[in-house]
matplotlib code that plots the C-alpha trace (Angstrom):
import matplotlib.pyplot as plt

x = [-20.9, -24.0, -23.2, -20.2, -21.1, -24.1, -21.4, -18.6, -21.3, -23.0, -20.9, -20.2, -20.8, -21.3, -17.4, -14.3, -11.3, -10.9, -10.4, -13.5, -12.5, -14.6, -12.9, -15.9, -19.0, -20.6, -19.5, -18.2, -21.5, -21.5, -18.0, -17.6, -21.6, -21.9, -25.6, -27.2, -26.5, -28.1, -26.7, -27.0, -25.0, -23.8, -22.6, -20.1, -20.6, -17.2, -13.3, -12.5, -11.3, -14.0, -16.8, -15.9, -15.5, -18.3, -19.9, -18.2, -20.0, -23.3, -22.8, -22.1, -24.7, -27.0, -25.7, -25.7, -29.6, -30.5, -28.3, -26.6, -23.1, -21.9, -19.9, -18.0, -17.2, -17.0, -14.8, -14.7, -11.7, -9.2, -5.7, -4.4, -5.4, -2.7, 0.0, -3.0, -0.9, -2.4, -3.9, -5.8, -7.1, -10.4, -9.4, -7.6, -9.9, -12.6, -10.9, -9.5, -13.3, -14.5, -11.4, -12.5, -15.4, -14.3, -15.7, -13.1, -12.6, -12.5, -11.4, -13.3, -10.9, -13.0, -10.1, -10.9, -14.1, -13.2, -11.8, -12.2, -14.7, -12.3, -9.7, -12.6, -13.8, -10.5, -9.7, -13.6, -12.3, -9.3, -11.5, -14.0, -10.4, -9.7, -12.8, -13.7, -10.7, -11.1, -14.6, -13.1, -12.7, -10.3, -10.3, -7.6, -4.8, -1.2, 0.2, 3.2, 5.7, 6.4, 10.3, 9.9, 7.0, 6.2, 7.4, 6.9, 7.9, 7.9, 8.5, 10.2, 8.8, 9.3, 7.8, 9.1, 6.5, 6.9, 4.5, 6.6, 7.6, 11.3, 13.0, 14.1, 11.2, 10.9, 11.4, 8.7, 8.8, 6.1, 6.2, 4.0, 3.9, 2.7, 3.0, 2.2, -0.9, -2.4, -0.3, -1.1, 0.4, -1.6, -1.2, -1.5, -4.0, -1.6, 0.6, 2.9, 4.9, 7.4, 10.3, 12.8, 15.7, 12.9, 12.5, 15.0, 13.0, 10.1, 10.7, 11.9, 8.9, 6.7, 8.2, 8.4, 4.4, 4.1, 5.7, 4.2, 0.7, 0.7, 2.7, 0.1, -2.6, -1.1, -0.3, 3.5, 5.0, 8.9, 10.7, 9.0, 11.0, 11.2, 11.9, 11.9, 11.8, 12.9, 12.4, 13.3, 13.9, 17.2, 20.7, 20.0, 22.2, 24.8, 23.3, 19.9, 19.7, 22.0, 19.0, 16.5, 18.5, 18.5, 15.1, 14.2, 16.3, 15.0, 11.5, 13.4, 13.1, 15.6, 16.5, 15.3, 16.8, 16.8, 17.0, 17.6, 17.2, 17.8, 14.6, 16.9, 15.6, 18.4, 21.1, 23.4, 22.3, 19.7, 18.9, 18.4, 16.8, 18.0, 15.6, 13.4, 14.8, 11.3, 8.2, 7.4, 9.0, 12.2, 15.1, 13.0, 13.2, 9.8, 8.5, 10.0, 13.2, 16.1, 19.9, 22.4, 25.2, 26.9, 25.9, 24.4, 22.8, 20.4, 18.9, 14.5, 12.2, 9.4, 8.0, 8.2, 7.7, 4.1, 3.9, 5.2, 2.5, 4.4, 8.0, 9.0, 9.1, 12.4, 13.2, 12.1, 14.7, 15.2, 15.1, 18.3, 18.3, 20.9, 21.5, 22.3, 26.1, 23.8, 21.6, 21.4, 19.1, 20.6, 19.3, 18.9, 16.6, 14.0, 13.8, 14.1, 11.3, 9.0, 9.7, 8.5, 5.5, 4.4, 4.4, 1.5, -0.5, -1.5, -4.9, -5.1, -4.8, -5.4, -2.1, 1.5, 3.0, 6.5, 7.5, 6.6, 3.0, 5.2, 7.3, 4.2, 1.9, 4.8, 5.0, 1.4, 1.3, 3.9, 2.5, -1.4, -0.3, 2.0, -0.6, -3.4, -1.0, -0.9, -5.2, -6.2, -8.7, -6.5, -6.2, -3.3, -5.2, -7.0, -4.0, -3.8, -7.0, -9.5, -11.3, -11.0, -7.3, -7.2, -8.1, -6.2, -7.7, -4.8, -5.3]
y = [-14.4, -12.7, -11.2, -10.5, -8.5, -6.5, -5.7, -4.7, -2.4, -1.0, -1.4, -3.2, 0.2, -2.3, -4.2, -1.6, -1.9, -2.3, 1.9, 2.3, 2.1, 1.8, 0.6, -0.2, 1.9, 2.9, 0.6, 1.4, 3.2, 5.2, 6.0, 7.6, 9.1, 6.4, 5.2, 2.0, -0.5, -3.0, -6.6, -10.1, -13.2, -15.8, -19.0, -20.7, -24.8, -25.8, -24.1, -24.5, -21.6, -23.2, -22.6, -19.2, -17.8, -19.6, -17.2, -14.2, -15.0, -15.4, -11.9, -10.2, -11.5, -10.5, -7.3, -7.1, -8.2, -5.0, -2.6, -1.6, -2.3, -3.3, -1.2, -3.7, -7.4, -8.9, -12.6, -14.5, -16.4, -18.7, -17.7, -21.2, -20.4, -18.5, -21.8, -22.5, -21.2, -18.9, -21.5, -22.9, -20.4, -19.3, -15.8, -14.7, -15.8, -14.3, -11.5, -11.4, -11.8, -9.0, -6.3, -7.4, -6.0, -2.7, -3.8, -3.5, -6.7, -6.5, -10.6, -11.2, -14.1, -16.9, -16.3, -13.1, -13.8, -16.3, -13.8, -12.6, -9.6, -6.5, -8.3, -8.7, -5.4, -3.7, -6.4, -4.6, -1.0, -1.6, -3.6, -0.3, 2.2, -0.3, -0.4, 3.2, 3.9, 1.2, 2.9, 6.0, 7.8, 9.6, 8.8, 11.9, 13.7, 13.9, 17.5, 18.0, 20.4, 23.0, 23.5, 23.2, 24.3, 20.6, 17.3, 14.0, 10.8, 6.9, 4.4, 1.0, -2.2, -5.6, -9.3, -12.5, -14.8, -18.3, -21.7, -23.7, -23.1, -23.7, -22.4, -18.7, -18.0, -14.6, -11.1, -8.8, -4.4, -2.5, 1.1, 3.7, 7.6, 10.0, 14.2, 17.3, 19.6, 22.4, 21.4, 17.9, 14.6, 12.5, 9.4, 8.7, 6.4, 5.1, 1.8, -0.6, -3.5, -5.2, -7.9, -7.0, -7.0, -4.2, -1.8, 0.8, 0.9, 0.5, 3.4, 5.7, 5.4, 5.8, 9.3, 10.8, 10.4, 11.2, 14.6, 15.1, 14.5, 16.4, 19.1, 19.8, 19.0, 21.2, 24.1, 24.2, 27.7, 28.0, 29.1, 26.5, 24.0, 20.5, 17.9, 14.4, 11.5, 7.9, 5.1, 2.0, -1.5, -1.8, 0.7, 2.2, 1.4, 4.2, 3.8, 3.5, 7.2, 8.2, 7.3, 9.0, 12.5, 12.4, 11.2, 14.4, 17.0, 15.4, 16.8, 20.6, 20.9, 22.9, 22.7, 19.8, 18.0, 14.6, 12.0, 8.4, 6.8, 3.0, 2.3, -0.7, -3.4, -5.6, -4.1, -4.9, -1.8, -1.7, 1.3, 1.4, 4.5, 3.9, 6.5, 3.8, 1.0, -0.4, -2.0, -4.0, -2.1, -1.7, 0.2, 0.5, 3.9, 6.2, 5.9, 7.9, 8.7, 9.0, 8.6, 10.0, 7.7, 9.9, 12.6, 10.0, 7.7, 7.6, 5.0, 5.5, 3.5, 3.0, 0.8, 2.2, 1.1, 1.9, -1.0, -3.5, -5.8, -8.0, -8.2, -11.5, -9.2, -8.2, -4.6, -3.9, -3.2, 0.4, 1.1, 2.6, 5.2, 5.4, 8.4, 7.7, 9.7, 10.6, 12.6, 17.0, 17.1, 15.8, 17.3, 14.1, 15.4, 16.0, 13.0, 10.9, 13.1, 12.4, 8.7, 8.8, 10.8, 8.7, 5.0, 6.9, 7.4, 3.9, 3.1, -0.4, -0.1, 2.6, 1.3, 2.7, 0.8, -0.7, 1.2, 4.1, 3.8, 4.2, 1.2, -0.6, -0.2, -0.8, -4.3, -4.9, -3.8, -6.0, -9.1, -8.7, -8.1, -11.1, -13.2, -12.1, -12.8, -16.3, -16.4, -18.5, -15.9, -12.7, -9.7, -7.8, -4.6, -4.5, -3.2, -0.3, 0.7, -0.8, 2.2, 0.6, 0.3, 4.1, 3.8, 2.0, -1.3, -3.5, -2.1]
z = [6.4, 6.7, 9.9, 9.6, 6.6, 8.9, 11.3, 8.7, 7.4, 10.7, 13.4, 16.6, 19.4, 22.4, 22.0, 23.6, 25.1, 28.7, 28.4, 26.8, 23.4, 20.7, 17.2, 15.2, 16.7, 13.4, 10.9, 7.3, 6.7, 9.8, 10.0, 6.3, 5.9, 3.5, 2.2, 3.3, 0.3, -1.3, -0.7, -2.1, -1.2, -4.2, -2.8, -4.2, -4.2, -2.5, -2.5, -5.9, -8.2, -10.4, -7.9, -6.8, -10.0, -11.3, -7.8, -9.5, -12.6, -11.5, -9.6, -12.3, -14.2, -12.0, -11.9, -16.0, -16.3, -14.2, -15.7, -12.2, -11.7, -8.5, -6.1, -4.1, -4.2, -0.6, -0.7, 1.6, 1.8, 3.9, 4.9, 4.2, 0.5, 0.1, -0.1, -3.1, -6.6, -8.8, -11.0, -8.7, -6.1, -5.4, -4.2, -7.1, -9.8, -7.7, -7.8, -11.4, -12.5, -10.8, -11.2, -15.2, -15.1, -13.1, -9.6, -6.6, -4.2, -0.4, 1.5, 4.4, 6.2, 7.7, 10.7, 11.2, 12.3, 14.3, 16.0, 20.0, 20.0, 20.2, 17.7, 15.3, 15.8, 15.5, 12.3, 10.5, 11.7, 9.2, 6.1, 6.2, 6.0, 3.0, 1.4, 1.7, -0.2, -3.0, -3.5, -4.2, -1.0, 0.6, 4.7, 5.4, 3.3, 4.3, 4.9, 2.6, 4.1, 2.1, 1.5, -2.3, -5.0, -6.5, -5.2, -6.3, -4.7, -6.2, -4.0, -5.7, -3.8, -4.3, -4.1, -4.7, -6.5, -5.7, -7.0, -4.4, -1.1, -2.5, -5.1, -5.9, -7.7, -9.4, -8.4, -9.4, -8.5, -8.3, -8.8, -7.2, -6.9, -4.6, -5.4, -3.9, -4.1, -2.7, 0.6, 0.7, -0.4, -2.8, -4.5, -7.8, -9.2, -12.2, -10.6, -12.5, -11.5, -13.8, -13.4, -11.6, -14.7, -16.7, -13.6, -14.7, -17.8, -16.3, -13.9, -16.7, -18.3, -15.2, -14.3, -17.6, -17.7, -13.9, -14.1, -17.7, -16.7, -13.3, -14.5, -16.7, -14.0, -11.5, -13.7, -13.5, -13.7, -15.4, -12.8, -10.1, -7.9, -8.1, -6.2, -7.3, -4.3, -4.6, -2.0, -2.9, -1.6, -3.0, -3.5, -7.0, -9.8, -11.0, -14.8, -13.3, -11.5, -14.7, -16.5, -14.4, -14.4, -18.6, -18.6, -16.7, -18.5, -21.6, -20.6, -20.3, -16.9, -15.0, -11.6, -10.3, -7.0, -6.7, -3.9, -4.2, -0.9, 0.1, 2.7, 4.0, 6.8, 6.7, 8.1, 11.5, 13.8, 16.5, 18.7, 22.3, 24.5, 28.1, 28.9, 28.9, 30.6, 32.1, 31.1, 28.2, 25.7, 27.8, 26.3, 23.0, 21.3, 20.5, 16.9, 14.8, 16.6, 14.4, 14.7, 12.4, 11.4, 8.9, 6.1, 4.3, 6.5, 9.1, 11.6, 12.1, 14.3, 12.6, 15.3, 18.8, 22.1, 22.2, 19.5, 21.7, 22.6, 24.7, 26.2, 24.3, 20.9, 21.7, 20.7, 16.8, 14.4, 12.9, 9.0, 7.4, 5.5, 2.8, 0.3, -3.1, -4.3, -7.1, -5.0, -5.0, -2.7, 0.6, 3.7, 5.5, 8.0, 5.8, 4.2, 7.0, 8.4, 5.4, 5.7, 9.0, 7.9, 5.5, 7.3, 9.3, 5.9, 5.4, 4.1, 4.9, 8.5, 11.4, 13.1, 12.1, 9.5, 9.4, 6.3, 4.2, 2.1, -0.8, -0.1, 1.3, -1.8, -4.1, -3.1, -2.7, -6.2, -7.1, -5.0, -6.3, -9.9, -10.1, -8.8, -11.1, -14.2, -13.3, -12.9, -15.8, -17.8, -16.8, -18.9, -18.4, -20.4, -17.2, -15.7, -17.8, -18.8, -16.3, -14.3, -11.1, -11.2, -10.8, -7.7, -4.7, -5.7, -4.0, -0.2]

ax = plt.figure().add_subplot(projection="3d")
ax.plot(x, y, z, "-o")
ax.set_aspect("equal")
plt.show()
């Protein structure tokens, strides 16, 4: 653990690529100007939840006798844990002790170190992109394209949280929201995930705060254009985007557009390019190529042949994009054009993701909050008034 915590934090320059690429050269530290910190190890006895958060304890303590919070938990941790419930697993009452006492978590994965040299370098390259932002940086900014004075966007993910491997187990949504300033796309710090029978609610009461608060922190104008973006996981309900329209004139503004999309990956179309009809991406399509099916849907690769690692993956499946009936703003172009732009804002990994940060988040939200409610000890207050939940803590 030690070393891999030296190399996380300064860098492996001698492991590239065959091309001479370099993932990892300067580390966390190097990489994001950061200063050199100051680092102690706390073993835990054995695997148990007891042990490690007995670890998590003695850490914090520690930290308490000097007066000097810490900055950053480092956990190390098992992948095979995560068939361990709630109840019983040493990540998450690691973690749920330390996101208590304000101080954001970061897994180190026993596999991943066990990784080959460029994998694990490539594997700490993404951890320091986390981490950074979990400390309360910013690695880059998304341009936002300006058709419109103020946009917002909340993205509507979901997880299914499940003790057993069988069973239905239960639906959870998390909520997230990302708004435009100054030219740029930035998310917002305040998160939420509920069941999935109170998101209507839920989201209801998310927005009228969102465009409350940021109105007011953005200095609104009467007169100003708004635009107000949903992605979510699922077709919104008729009473649901009813709901959201009121909710919005209830709060006096006046022409506002709104855009309920369906971010759908089940569906029965795949595209082809026979452009490209070599090589191991054969007949894939680029990333971020786009096929229009009707006014209201669209097809977008969101993985592209460059992505293809090996012929045997087959040809990845687009994402269809569906516009609600409910929707005034409906140039499809654009908003297929912003999901694209925003699977390449991801903060957990350099790589382009397979959906939209606000889709992705969502249901990280919703997966890390459903398993901290189950953590013996767990105080959901920490969700809404903790200080380092207004950051990214679940990257």
């Amino acid at each position: 653990m030690a070393e891999t915590v030296a190399h996380f934090l300064e860098g492996l320059p001698e492991v590239q690529s065959h091309k001479g690429f370099v993932p990892h050269a300067t580390g966390l530290l190097g990489r994001f100007r950061l200063q050199k910190p100051q680092v102690e190890f706390f073993e835990a006895k054995d695997d148990s939840a007891d042990a490690y958060a007995e670890a998590a304890r003695n850490a914090l303590s520690a930290a308490a006798t000097r007066d000097q919070p810490w900055d950053l938990a480092l956990v190390q941790v098992q992948r095979s844990w995560k068939d361990r419930p709630a109840t019983s697993s040493p990540y998450w009452w690691a973690k749920a002790a330390f996101l208590r006492r304000d101080v954001p978590v970061q897994a180190l994965s026993a596999e991943m170190m066990a990784m080959g040299d460029f994998e694990y370098a490539c594997a700490l390259a993404n951890v320091s992109l986390a981490t950074y932002a979990k400390l309360g940086g910013t690695p880059w900014l998304l341009k936002a394209r300006p058709s419109t004075d103020h946009e917002l966007v909340f993205g509507l993910g979901s997880h299914t949280h499940k003790e057993r491997r069988r069973g239905a187990g239960e639906r959870v949504v998390g909520i997230t929201t990302v708004f435009s300033s100054q030219g740029n796309y930035l998310l917002d710090a305040r998160t939420a995930a509920v069941p999935f029978d109170r998101y209507p609610e839920a989201l209801r009461a998310t927005l009228i705060e969102a465009v409350k608060r940021i109105r007011q922190e953005e200095a609104w104008r009467a007169g100003d254009t708004v635009r107000l973006v949903f992605h979510a996981f699922t077709q919104m309900r008729q009473e649901t985007a009813d709901a959201v329209v009121a909710a919005v004139e209830s709060m006096g503004l006046s022409g506002v557009k709104f855009a309920f999309l369906h971010v759908a990956e089940d569906h029965p179309f795949t595209l082809f390019d026979h452009a490209s009809a070599t090589g191991k991406g054969a007949y894939a399509p680029e990333r971020g190529q786009a096929v229009e099916l009707s006014d209201h849907e669209w097809l977008l690769s969101l993985t592209g042949r460059d992505q293809i690692r090996a012929a045997s993956q087959g040809i990845p499946d687009p994402v269809l994009l569906r516009l609600h009936e409910k929707s005034t703003f409906r140039d499809m172009r654009t908003l297929t054009r912003q999901v694209s732009d925003f699977a390449c804002h991801s903060w957990r990994t350099y790589e382009r993701a397979r959906l939209p940060i606000t889709l992705l988040y969502a249901d990280e939200i919703a997966k890390q909050l459903a398993g901290l409610e189950r953590t013996p000890g767990w105080d959901p207050d920490t969700a809404v008034v903790g200080a380092v939940m207004r950051r990214p803590w679940f990257l």
